[in-house]
C-alpha positions as CSV (number, residue, x, y, z in Angstrom):
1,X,-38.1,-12.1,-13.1
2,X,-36.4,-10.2,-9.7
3,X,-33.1,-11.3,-8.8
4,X,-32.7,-13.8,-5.9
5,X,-31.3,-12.5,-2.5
6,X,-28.3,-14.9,-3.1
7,X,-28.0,-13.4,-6.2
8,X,-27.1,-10.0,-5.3
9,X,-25.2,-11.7,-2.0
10,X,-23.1,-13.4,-4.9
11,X,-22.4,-9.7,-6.3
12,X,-21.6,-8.0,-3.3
13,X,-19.0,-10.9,-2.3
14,X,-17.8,-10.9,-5.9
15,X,-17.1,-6.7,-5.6
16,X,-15.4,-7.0,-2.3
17,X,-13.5,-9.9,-3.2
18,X,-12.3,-7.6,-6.1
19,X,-12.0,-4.4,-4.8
20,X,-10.1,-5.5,-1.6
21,X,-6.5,-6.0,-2.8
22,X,-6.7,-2.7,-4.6
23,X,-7.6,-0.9,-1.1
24,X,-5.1,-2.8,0.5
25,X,-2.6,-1.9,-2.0
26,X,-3.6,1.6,-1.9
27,X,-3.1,1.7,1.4
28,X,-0.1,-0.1,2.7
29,X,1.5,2.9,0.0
30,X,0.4,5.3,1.9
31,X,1.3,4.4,5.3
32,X,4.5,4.6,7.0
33,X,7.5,2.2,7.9
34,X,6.2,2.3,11.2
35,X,2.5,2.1,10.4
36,X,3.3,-1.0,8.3
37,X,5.0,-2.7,11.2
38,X,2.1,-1.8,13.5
39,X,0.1,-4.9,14.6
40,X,-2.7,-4.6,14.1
41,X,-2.1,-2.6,11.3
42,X,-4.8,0.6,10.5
43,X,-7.6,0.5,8.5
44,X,-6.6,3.6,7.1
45,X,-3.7,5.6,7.5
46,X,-3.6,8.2,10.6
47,X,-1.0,10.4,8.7
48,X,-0.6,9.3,4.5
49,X,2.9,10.3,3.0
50,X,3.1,9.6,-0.9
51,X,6.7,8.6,-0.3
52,X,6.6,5.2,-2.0
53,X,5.1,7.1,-5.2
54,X,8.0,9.1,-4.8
55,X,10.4,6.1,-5.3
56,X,8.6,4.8,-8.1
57,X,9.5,7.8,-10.2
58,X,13.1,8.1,-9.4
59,X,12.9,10.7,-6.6
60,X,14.5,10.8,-3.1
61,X,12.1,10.7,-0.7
62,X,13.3,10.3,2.7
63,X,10.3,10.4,5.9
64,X,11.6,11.7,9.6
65,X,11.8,8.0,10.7
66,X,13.6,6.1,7.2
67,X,14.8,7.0,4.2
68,X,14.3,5.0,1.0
69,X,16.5,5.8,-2.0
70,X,15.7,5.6,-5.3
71,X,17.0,2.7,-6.9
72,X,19.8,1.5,-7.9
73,X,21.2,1.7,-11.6
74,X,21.8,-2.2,-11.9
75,X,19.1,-4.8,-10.6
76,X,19.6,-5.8,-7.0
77,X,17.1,-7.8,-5.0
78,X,15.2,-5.1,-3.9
79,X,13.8,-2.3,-5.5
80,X,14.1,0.5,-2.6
81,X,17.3,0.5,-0.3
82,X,15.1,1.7,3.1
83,X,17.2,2.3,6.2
84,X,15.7,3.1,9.5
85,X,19.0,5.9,10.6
């Protein structure tokens, strides 16, 4: 028996509606302060820095337009102290 066209419609909207957060995520890690603050934001970004990767692992990463520490020793409320000086 061939599969129904709804069937394969239910596939393709199941995929998307699992694969789009990770793009998402992916992306908004990639873009920049000011990228993220855009409206509307890019569909991909025009200029991808690994900065927040960066922060993960304990680096200093600071971009020309904000710096983001690594964190702090003791928990705070965020994880990254960013600052737009």
């Amino acid at each position: 028996m061939r599969p129904s066209r709804w069937g394969w419609l239910a596939v393709a909207v199941a995929i998307v509606w699992t694969l789009l957060p990770i793009y998402w995520f992916l992306k908004l890690s990639l873009l920049t302060p000011a990228e993220i603050a855009r409206f509307p934001p890019p569909l991909w970004p025009l200029d991808p820095h690994p900065a927040a990767f960066f922060n993960i692992f304990g680096f200093d990463y600071t971009l020309a337009m904000a710096r983001c520490d690594a964190p702090p020793a003791r928990p705070t409320r965020s994880f990254a102290a960013c600052s737009t000086a």
